[in-house]
C-alpha positions as a Markdown table, in Angstrom:
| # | Residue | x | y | z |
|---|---|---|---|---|
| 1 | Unk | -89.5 | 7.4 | -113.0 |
| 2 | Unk | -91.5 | 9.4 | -110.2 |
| 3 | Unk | -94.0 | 11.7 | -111.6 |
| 4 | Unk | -92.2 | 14.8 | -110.0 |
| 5 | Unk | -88.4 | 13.5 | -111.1 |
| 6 | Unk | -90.0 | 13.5 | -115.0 |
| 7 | Unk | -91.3 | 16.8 | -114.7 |
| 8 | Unk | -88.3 | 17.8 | -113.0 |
| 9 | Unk | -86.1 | 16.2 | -115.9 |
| 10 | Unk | -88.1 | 17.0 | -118.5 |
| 11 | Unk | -86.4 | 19.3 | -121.2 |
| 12 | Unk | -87.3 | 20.2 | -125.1 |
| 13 | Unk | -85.0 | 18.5 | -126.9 |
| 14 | Unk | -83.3 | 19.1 | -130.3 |
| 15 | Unk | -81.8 | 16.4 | -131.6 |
| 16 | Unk | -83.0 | 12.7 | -131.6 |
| 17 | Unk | -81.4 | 9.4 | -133.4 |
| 18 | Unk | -83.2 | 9.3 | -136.5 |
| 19 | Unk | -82.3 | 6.1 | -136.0 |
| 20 | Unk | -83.9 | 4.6 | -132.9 |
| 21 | Unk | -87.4 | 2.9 | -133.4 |
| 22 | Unk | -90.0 | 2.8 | -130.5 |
| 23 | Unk | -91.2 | -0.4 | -130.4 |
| 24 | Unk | -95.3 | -0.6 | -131.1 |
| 25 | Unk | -95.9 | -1.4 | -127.4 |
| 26 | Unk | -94.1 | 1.7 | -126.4 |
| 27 | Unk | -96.0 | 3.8 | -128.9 |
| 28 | Unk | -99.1 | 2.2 | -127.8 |
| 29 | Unk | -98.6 | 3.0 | -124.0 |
| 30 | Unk | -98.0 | 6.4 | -124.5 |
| 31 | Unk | -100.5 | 7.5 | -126.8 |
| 32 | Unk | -102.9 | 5.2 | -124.5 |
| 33 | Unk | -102.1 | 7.0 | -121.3 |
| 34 | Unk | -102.5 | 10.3 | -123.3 |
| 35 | Unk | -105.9 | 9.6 | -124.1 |
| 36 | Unk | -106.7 | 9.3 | -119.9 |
| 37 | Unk | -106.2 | 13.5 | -120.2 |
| 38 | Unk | -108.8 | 15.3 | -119.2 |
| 39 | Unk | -111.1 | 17.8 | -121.5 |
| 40 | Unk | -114.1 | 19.4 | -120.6 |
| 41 | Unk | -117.8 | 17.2 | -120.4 |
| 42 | Unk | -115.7 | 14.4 | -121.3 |
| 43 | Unk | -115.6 | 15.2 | -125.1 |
| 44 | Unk | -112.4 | 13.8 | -125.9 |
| 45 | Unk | -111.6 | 16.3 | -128.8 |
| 46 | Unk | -108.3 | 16.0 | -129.5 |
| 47 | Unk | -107.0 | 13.8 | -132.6 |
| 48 | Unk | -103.6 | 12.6 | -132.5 |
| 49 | Unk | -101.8 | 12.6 | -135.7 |
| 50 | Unk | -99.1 | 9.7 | -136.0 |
| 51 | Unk | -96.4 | 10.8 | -138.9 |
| 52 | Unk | -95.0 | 7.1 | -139.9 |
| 53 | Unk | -94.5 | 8.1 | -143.8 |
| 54 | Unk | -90.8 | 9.4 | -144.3 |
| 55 | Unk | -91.7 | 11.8 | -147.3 |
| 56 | Unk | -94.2 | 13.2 | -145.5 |
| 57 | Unk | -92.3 | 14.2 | -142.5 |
| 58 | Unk | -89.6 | 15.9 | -145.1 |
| 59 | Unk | -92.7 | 17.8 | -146.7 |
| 60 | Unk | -94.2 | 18.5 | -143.4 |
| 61 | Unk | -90.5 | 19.6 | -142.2 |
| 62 | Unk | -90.0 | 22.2 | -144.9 |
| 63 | Unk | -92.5 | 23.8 | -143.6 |
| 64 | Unk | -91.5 | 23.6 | -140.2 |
| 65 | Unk | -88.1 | 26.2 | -140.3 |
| 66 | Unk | -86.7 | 23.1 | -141.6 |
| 67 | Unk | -86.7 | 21.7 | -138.2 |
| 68 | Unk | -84.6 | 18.7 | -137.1 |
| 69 | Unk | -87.1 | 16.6 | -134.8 |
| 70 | Unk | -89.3 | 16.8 | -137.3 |
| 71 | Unk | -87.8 | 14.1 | -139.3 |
| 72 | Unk | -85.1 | 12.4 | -136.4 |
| 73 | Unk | -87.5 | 11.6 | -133.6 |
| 74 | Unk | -88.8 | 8.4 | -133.2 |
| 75 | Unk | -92.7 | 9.2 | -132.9 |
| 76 | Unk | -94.0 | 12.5 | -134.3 |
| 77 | Unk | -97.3 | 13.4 | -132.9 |
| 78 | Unk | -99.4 | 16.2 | -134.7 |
| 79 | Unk | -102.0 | 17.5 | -132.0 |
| 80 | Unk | -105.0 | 18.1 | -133.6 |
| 81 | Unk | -108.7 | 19.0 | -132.1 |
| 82 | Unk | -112.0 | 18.5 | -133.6 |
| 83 | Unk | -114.2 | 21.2 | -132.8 |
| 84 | Unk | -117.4 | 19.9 | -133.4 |
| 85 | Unk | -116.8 | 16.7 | -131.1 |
| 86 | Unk | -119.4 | 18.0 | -128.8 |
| 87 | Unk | -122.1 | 17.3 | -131.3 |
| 88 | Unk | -121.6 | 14.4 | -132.7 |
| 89 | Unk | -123.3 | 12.0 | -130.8 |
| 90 | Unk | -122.2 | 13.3 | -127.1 |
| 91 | Unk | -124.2 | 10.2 | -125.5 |
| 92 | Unk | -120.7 | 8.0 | -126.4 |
| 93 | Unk | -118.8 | 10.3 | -123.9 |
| 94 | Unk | -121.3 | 9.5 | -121.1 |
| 95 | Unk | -122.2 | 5.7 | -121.7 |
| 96 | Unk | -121.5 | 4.2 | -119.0 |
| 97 | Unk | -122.7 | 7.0 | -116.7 |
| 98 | Unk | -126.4 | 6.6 | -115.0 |
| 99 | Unk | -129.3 | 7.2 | -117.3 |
| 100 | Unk | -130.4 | 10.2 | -114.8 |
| 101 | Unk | -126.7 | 12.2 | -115.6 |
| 102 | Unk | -126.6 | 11.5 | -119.0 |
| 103 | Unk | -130.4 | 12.9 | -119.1 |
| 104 | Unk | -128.7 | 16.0 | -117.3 |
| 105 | Unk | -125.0 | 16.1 | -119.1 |
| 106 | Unk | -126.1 | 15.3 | -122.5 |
| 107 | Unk | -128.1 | 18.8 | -122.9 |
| 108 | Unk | -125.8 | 20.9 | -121.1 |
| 109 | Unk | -122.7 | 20.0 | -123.3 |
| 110 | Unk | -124.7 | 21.1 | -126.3 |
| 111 | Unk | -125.6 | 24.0 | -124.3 |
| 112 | Unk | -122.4 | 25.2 | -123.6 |
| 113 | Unk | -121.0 | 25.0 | -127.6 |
| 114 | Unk | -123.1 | 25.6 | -129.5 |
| 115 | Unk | -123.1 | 28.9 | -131.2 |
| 116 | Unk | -119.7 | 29.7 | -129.2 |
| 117 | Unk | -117.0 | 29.0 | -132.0 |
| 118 | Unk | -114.0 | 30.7 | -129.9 |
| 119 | Unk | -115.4 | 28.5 | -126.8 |
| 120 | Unk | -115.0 | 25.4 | -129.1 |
| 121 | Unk | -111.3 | 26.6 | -130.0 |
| 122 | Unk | -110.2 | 28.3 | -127.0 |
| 123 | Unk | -111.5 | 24.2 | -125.2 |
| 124 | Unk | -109.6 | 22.1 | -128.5 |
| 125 | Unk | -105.9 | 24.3 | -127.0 |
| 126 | Unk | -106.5 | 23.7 | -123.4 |
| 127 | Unk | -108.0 | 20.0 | -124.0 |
| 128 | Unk | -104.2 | 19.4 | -126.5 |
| 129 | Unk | -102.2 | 21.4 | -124.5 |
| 130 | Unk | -103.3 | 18.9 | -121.5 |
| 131 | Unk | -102.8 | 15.8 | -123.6 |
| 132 | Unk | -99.3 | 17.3 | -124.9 |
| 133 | Unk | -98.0 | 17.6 | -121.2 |
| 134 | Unk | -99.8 | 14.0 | -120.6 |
| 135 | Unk | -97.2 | 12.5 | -123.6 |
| 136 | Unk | -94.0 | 14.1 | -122.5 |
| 137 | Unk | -94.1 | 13.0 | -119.2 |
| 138 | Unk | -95.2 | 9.9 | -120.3 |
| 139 | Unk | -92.1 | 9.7 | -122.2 |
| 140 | Unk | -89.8 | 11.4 | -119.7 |
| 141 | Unk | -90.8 | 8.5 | -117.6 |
| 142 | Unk | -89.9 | 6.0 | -120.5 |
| 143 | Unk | -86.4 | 6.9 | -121.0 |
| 144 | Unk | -87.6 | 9.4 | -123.4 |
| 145 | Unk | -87.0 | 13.0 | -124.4 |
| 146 | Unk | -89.9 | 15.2 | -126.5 |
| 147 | Unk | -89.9 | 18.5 | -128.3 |
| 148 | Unk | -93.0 | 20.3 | -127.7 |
| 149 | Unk | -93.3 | 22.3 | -131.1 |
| 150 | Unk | -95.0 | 25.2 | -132.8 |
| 151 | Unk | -92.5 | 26.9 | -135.3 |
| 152 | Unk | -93.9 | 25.8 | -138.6 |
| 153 | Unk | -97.2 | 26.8 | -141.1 |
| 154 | Unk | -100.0 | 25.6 | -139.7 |
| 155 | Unk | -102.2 | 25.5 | -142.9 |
| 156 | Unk | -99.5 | 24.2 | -145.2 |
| 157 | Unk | -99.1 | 21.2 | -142.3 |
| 158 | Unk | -103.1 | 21.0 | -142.3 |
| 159 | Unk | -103.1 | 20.2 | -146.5 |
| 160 | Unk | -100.4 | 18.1 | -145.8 |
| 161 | Unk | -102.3 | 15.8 | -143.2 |
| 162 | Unk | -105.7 | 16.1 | -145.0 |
| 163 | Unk | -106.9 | 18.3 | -141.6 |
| 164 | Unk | -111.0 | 18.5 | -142.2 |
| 165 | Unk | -112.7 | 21.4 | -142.2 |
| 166 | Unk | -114.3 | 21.4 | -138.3 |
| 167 | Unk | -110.5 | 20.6 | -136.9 |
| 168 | Unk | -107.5 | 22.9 | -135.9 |
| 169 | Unk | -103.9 | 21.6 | -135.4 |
| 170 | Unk | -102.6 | 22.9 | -131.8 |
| 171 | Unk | -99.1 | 21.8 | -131.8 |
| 172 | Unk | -97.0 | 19.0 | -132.5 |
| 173 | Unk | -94.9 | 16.8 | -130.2 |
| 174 | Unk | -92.1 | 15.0 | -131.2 |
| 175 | Unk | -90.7 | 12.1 | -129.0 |
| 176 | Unk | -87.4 | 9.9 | -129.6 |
| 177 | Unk | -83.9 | 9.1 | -128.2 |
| 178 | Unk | -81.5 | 12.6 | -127.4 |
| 179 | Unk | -78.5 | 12.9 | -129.3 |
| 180 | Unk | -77.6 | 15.5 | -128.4 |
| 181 | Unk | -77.0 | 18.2 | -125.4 |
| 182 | Unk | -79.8 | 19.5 | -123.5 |
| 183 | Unk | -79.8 | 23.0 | -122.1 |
| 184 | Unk | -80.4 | 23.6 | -118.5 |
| 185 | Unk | -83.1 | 25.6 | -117.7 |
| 186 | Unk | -83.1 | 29.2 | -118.5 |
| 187 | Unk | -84.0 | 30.2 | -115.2 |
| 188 | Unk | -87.7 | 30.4 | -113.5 |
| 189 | Unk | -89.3 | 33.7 | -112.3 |
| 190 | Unk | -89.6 | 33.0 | -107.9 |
| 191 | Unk | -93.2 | 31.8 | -107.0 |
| 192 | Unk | -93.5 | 35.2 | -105.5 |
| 193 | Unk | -94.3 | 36.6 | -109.0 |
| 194 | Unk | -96.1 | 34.3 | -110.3 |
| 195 | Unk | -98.7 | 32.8 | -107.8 |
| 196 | Unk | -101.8 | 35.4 | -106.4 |
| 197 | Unk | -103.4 | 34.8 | -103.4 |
| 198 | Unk | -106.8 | 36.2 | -104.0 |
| 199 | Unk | -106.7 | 39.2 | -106.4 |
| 200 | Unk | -104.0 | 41.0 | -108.6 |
């Protein structure tokens, strides 16, 4: 599928086959493509979170407004971010660069963090919220549908999944087979509203 027919096509769906099964290639491509996403000086802080255990997705599910796609879809991704991936060892994000940018890139990252906590969380959203788009399209072009989620309790989901201490969950996505009937759009504001040339 074409890049702009998947985003196009691509809908939130509701209800999967609990019964479909990605195969581990599929799985594999998508979370690999997912982790070409972009994120600021190359930190790569996201963590994705793959739910295989059933129990757990019924636990993580009661907490989740007892969500359907929780438990139905075929890959359940928990988006998670690990804040203090800019200081631990930043020269693995620049390896392969020339010795003269790393000499410049390496300091400036932990410039920019450190001592700016809502920097390092306000960069862990935008770096999963990149990576979350990344997987549904990816999927979209698959054959697949996805559910990008928030509705459930984010700490309760964190004990559940063992989150550590220096990471935050952002959202989940949940990716499998539709069942079910997917709502057309509710209707976009026109351009005209919504892009500023210049200033407000």
């Amino acid at each position: 599928m074409e890049t702009t027919e998947a985003i196009r096509a691509r809908r939130a769906a509701k209800h999967f086959d609990p019964n479909h099964e990605m195969t581990k290639q599929e799985i594999e491509q998508i979370l690999s493509l997912a982790i070409l996403s972009p994120t600021a000086f190359n930190i790569q802080n996201w963590r994705f979170v793959v739910v295989r255990d059933a129990e757990l997705r019924q636990n993580i599910r009661t907490v989740a407004w007892d969500q359907a796609q929780i438990t139905d879809c075929s890959l359940l991704v928990i988006l998670c971010a690990d804040l203090k991936s800019w200081e631990k060892q930043p020269e693995r994000y620049w390896r392969e660069a020339p010795p003269e940018f790393q000499k410049f890139i390496i300091p400036a990252i932990d410039q920019y963090y450190r001592g700016h906590e809502q920097v390092q969380r306000d960069e862990a959203m935008r770096s999963c919220g990149i990576a979350a788009q990344t997987l549904m399209l990816t999927a979209k072009s698959m054959g697949y549908d996805s559910c990008p989620m928030d509705g459930f309790d984010f700490d309760a989901v964190g004990d559940l999944i063992g989150l550590p201490d220096d990471h935050v969950i952002s959202m989940f996505v949940a990716i499998g087979k539709n069942i079910g009937e997917i709502r057309p759009r509710g209707g976009q504001l026109p351009l005209e509203e919504l892009v500023i040339t210049d200033r407000f």
